[in-house]
C-alpha positions in Angstrom: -6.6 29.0 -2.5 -7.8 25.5 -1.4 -8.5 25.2 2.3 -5.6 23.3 3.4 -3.8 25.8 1.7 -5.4 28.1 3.9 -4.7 26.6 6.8 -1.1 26.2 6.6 -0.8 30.1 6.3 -3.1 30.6 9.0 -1.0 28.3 11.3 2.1 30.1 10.0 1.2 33.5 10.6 0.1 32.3 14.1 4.0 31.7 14.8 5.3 35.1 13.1 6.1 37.9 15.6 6.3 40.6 13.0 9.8 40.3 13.4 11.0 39.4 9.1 14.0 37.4 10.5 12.0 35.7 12.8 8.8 35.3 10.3 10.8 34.2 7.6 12.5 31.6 9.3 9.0 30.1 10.3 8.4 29.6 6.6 11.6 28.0 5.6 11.2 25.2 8.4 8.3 24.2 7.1 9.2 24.3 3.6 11.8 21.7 4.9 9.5 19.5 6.0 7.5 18.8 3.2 8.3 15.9 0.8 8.2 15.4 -2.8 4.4 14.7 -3.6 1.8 16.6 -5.8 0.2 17.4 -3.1 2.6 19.7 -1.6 3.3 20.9 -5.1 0.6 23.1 -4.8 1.3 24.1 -1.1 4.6 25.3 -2.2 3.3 27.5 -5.4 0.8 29.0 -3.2 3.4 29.8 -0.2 5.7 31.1 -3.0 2.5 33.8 -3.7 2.1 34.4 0.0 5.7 35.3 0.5 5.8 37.4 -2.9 2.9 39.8 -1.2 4.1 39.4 2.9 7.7 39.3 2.1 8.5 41.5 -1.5 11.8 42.0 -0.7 13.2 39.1 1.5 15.5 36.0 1.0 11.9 33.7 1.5 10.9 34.7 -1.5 13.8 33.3 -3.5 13.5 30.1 -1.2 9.9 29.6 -2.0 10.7 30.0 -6.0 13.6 27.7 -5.5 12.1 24.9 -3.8 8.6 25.5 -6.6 11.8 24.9 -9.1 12.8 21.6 -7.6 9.4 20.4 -6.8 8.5 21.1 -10.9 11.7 19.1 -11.7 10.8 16.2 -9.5 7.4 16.1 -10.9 9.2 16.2 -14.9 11.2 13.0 -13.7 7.9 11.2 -11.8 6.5 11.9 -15.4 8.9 10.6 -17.3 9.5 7.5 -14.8 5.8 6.5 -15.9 6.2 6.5 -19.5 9.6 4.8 -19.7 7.9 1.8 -17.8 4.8 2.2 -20.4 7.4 1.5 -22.7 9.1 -1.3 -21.4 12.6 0.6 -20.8 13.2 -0.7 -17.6 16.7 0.6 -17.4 16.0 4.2 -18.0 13.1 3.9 -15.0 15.6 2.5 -13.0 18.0 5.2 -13.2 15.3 7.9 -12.7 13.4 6.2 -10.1 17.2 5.8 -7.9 17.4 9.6 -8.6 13.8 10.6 -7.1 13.5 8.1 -4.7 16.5 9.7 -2.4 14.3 13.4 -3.2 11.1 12.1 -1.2 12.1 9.3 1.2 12.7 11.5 4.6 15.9 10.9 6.6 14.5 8.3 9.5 14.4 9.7 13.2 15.2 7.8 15.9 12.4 6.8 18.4 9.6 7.6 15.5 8.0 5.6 13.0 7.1 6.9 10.1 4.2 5.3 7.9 2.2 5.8 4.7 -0.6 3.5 4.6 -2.7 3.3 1.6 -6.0 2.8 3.7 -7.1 3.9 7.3 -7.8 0.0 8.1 -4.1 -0.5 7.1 -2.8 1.4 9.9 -5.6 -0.5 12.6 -4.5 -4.0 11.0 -0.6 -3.1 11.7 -1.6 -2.4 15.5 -3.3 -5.3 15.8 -0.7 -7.6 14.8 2.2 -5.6 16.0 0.5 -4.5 19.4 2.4 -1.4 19.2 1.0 1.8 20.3 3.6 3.9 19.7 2.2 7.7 17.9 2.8 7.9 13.9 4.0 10.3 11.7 1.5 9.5 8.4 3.5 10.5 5.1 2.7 10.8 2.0 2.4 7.4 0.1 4.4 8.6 -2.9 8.0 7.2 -1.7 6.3 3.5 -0.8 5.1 3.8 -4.5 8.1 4.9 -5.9 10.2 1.7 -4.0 7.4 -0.7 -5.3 7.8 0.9 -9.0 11.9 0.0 -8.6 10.8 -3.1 -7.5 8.4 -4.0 -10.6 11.4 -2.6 -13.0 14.0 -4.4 -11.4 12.1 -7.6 -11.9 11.5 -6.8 -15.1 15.0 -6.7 -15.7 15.7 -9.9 -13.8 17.4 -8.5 -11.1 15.4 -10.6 -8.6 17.9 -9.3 -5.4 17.6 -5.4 -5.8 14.1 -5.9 -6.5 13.7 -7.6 -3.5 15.7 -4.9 -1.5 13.3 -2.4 -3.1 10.2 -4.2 -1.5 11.7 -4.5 1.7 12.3 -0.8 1.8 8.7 -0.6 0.5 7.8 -2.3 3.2 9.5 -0.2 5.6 7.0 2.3 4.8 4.3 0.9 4.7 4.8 -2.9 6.6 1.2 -4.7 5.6 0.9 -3.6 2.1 0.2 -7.2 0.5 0.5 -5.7 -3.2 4.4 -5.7 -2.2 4.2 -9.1 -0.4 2.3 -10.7 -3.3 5.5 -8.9 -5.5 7.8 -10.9 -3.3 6.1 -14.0 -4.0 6.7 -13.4 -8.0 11.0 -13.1 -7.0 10.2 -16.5 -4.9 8.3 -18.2 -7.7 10.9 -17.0 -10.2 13.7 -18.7 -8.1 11.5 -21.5 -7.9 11.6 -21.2 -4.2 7.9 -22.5 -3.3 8.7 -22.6 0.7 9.6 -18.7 0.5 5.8 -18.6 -1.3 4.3 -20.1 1.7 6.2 -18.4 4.2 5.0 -15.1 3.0 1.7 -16.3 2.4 1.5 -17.5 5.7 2.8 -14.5 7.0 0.0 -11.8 4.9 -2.8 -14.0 6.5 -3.7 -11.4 8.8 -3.2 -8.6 6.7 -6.1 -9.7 4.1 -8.9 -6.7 4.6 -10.7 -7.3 1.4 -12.4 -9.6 -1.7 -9.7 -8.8 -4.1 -6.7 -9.7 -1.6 -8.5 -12.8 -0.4 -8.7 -14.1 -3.7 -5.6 -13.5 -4.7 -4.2 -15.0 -1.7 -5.7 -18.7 -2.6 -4.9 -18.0 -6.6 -1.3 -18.2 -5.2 -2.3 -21.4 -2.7 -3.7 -23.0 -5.6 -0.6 -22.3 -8.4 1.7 -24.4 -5.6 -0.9 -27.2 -5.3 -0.8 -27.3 -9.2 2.9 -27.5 -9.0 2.8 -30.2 -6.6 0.1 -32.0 -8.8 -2.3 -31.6 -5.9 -5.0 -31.0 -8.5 -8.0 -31.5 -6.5 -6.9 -29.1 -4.0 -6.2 -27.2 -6.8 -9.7 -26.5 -8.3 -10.5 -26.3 -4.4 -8.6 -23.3 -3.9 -9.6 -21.9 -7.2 -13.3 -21.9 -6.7 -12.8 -20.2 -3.2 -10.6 -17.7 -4.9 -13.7 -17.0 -7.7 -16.2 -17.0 -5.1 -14.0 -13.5 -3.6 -13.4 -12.5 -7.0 -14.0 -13.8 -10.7 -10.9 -12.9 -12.6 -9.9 -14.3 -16.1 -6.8 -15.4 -14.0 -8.8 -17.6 -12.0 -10.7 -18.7 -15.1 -7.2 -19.8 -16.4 -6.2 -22.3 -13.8 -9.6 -24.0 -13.7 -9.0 -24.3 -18.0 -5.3 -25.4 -17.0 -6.3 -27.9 -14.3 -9.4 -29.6 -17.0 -6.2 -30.8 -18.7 -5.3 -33.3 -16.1 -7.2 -36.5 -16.2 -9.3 -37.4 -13.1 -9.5 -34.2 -11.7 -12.4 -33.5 -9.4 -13.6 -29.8 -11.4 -16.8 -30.4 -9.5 -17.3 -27.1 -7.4 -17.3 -28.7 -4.1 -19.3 -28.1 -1.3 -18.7 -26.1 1.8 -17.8 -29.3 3.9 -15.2 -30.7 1.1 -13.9 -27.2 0.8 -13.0 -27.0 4.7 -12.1 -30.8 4.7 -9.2 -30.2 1.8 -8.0 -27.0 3.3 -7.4 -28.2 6.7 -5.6 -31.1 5.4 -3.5 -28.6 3.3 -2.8 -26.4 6.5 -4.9 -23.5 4.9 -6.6 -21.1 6.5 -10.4 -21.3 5.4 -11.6 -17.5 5.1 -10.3 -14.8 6.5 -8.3 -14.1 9.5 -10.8 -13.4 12.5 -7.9 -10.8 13.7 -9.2 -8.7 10.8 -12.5 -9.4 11.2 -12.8 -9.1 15.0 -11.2 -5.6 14.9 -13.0 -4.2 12.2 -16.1 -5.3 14.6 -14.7 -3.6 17.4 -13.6 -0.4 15.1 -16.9 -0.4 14.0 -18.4 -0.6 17.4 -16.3 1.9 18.9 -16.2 4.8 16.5 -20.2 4.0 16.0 -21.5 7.7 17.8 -18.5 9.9 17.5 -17.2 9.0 14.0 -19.9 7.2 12.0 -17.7 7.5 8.9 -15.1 5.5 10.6 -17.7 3.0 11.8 -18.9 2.8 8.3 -15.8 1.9 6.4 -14.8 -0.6 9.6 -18.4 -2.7 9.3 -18.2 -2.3 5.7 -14.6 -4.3 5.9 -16.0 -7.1 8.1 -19.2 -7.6 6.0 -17.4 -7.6 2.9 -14.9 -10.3 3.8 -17.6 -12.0 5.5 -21.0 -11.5 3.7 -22.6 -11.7 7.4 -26.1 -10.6 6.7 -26.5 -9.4 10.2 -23.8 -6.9 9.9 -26.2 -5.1 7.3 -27.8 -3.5 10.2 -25.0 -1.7 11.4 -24.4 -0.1 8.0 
């Protein structure tokens, strides 16, 4: 038994009055609290032990096998979800993922948000931009995944609105994931609705945490200034974007954009770069919201949780390449 397992049953037993009623009760509330994920898989098998040997004889135990049951099913159809997408039947995925998704998303409760971030800094960069203190309940991040996986499929099938209510939902969850944003810019660019493109761009600014986002983020700046035959801007954005991240995508647009005659393809220099950008109303770099508070996350966790501290300088330095943050790590 893994220690978390442990210490479940050890704050369960710490509730039980020797009273069966009573004790068994205490397990089937929390049973009812935990969602679908694999995680909890294993929490459930090994409470379904613990009951077998505490309770023998007791309606718990049944519960525990039942809910084992379900959890085993809903793993079977999170399996099979994966390889109809493998195989490109978009439909069957679809119907499976509708079925699962209303197993693990848990009923909302007024007054409390509930979030599942994919990464600690997630949750700081929401409360800087939102300002809201309000207390979290952190879920698992299996039902923002399965909304993002309807999403993909629904695209796939061309259903550009339900894929877009499946972000949204995503979103719900999990409100500065820019994997879903940069999703919704694919629906936008597939309705050929370039404004929508900015707008969200615009809007994921100062959400960008890392290398890979960052370039992403002017790979899409630069496809609408190709569309707009802004083709100096163009190779602008796409350089900025390679020096983040070299990607073969990246390499693509700069082969794409060596087909128009009297484009500058000249990697330009630091002054031309900012020049072109400003005209463009692009933000050069990224957002100093994200960079000031992983500074002052960084500062503030420095003593009592240098792990935290770590992970927070390592985010600033690595959007930044500011050699006197090395220090600090």
């Amino acid at each position: 038994m893994d220690k978390k397992v442990e210490s479940v049953i050890s704050a369960l037993e710490k509730q039980f009055n020797g009273d069966e009623a009573h004790d068994m009760d205490i397990v089937r509330q929390y049973l009812a609290t935990l969602d679908r994920s694999e995680e909890n898989i294993d929490i459930v098998r090994e409470i379904g032990k613990y009951c077998t040997e505490k309770f023998p004889n007791s309606e718990a135990v049944k519960n525990a096998r039942q809910l084992e049951e379900a959890f085993n099913t809903f793993r079977t159809k999170i399996i099979e979800i994966q390889e109809s997408m493998k195989a490109r039947n978009f439909e069957r995925a679809v119907s499976l993922l509708r079925e699962v998704i209303g197993e693990s998303v848990p009923a909302p409760i007024e007054g409390k948000k509930r979030f599942c971030f994919d990464h600690p800094f997630e949750e700081m960069i929401w409360r800087a931009n939102s300002h809201d203190e309000t207390p979290l309940e952190r879920l698992s991040t299996l039902p923002m995944v399965l909304y993002y996986q309807l999403g993909s499929s629904l695209f796939e099938l061309k259903d550009y609105d339900a894929a877009r209510e499946a972000y949204e939902h995503a979103l719900e969850l999990n409100p500065v994931n820019t994997l879903v944003y940069f999703e919704l810019i694919q629906i936008a660019k597939a309705r050929e609705d370039y404004q929508e493109v900015r707008n969200i761009l615009a809007k994921i600014h100062s959400y960008l945490y890392s290398r890979h986002q960052l370039a992403r983020f002017y790979r899409e700046h630069a496809g609408l200034a190709m569309i707009e035959g802004k083709y100096d801007l163009a190779a602008t954005l796409v350089y900025l974007s390679i020096d983040y991240e070299d990607t073969p995508v990246a390499r693509a647009q700069l082969n794409a954009l060596a087909k128009h005659r009297g484009t500058d393809l000249n990697k330009p220099n630091v002054d031309l770069l900012k020049a072109r950008l400003e005209n463009a109303h692009i933000p050069v770099g990224p957002s100093s919201l994200v960079y000031q508070t992983a500074l002052q996350i960084g500062e503030m966790t420095r003593h009592q949780f240098p792990q935290i501290s770590k992970m927070a300088f390592g985010i600033a330095y690595d959007i930044t390449h500011y050699r006197p943050l090395l220090k600090e790590l």
